[in-house]
C-alpha positions as CSV (number, residue, x, y, z in Angstrom):
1,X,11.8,3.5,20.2
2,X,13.9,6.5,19.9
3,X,16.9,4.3,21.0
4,X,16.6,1.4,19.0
5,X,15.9,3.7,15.8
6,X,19.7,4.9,16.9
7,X,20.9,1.4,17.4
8,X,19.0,0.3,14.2
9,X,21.1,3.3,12.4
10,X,24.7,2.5,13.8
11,X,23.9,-1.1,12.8
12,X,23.2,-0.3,9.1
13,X,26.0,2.1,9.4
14,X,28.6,-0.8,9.9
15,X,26.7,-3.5,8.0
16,X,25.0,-1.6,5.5
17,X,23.2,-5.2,4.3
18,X,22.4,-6.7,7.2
19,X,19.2,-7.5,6.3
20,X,17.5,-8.3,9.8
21,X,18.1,-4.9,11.0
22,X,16.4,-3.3,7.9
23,X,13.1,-5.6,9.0
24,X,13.6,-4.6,12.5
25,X,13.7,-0.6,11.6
26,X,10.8,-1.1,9.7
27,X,8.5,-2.0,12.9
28,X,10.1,0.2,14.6
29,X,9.2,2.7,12.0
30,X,5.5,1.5,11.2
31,X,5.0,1.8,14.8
32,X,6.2,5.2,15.8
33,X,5.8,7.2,12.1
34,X,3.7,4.9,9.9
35,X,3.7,3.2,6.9
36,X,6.4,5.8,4.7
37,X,8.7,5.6,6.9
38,X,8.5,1.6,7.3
39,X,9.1,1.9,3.7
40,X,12.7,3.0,3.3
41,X,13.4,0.5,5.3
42,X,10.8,-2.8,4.3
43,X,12.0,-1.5,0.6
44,X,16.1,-2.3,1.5
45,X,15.0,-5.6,3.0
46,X,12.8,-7.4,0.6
47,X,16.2,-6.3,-1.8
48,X,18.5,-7.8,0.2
49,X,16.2,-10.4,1.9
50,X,14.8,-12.1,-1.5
51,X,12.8,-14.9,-0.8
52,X,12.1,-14.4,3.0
53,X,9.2,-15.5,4.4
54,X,8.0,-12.5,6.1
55,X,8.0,-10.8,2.8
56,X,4.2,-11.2,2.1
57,X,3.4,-10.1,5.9
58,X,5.3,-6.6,5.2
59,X,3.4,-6.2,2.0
60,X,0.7,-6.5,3.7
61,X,1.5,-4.2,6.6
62,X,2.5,-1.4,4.2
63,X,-0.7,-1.7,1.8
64,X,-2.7,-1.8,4.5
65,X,-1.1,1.2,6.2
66,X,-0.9,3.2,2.9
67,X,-5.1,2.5,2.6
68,X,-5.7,3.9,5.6
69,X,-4.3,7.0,5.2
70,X,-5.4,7.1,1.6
71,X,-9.1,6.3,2.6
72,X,-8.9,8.7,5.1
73,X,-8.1,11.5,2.9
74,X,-10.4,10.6,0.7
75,X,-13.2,11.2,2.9
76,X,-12.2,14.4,3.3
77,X,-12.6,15.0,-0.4
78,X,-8.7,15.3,-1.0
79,X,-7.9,13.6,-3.7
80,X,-5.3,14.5,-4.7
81,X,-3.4,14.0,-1.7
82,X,-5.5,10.6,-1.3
83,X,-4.3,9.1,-4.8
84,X,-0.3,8.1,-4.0
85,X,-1.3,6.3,-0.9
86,X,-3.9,4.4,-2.4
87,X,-1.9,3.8,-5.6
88,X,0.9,2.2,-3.4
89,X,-1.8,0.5,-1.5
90,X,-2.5,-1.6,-4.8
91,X,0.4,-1.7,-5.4
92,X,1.3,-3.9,-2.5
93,X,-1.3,-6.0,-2.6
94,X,-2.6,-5.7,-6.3
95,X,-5.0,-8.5,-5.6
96,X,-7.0,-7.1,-3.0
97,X,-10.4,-6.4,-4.4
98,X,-11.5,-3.6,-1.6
99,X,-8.6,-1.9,-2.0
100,X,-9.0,-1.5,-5.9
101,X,-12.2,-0.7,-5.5
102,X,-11.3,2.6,-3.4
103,X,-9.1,3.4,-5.9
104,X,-11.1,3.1,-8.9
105,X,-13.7,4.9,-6.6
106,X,-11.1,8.1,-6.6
107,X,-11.0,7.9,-10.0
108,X,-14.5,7.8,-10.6
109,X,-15.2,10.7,-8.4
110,X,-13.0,12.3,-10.9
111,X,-14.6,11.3,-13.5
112,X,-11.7,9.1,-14.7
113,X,-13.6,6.3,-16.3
114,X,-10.6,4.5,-18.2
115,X,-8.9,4.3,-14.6
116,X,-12.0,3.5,-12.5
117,X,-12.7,0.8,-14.9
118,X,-9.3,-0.5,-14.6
119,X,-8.7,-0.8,-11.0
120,X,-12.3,-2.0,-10.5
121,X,-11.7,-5.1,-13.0
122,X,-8.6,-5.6,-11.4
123,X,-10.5,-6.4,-8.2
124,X,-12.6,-8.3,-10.2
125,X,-10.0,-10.8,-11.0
126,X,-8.6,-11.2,-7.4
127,X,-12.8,-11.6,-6.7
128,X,-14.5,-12.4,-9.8
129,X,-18.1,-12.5,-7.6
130,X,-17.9,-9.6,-6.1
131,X,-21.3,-7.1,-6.1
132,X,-19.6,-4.2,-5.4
133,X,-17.2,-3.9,-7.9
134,X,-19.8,-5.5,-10.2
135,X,-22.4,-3.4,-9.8
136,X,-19.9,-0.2,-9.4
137,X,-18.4,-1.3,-13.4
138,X,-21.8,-1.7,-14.6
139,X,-22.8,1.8,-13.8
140,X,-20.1,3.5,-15.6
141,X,-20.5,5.6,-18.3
142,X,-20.0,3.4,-21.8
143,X,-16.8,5.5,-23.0
């Protein structure tokens, strides 16, 4: 990997758009450092790239990678280091009902109601039947 990220580099050096090698640096990336590293690179190409097909897929690839480290430090009871990833999480896939459920659970382990609330309907309009985040809004606190 360590060869194509210098390849990938000396690419982007003489074709600073070239929006194929942006994609490609990105796996590379994902694979070797994970998902903030993909980023700088995923972020260039859905620029340049507009209306590519593999747009969603990357979204999804970078939310799901920024949950898992978010979830993870969450468990550990650090929230504060927990909250970006999950944010960005969202806000890849906004619609993704487990994920805004983690994130208004942060919240609500801060007590953070106005933000638990939010993230949890959120969820709830991606997955209007869902128990979970039901039963999680009804429990909060009225203000």
């Amino acid at each position: 990997l360590d060869s194509a990220i210098r390849y990938g580099r000396k690419a982007l050096a003489m074709h600073p758009k070239f929006t194929t090698v942006y994609k490609n640096m990105g796996i590379i990336m994902q694979n070797k450092y994970g998902p903030d590293s993909a980023e700088v690179y995923w972020i260039k190409f859905i620029e340049y790239a507009g209306g590519d097909p593999d747009i969603p897929e990357i979204k999804r690839l970078l939310g799901n990678g920024f949950h898992k480290k978010g979830i993870a430090l969450f468990r550990e009871h650090n929230n504060a280091a927990a909250k970006p990833y999950l944010e960005k999480a969202v806000q890849y896939l906004p619609a993704d009902p487990g994920m805004n459920y983690d994130l208004g659970s942060l919240y609500a382990s801060e007590s953070n109601w106005p933000k638990a609330r939010q993230y949890w309907r959120q969820g709830l309009k991606a997955a209007p039947g869902d128990a979970m985040l039901q039963q999680a809004l009804q429990q909060l606190p009225s203000n």
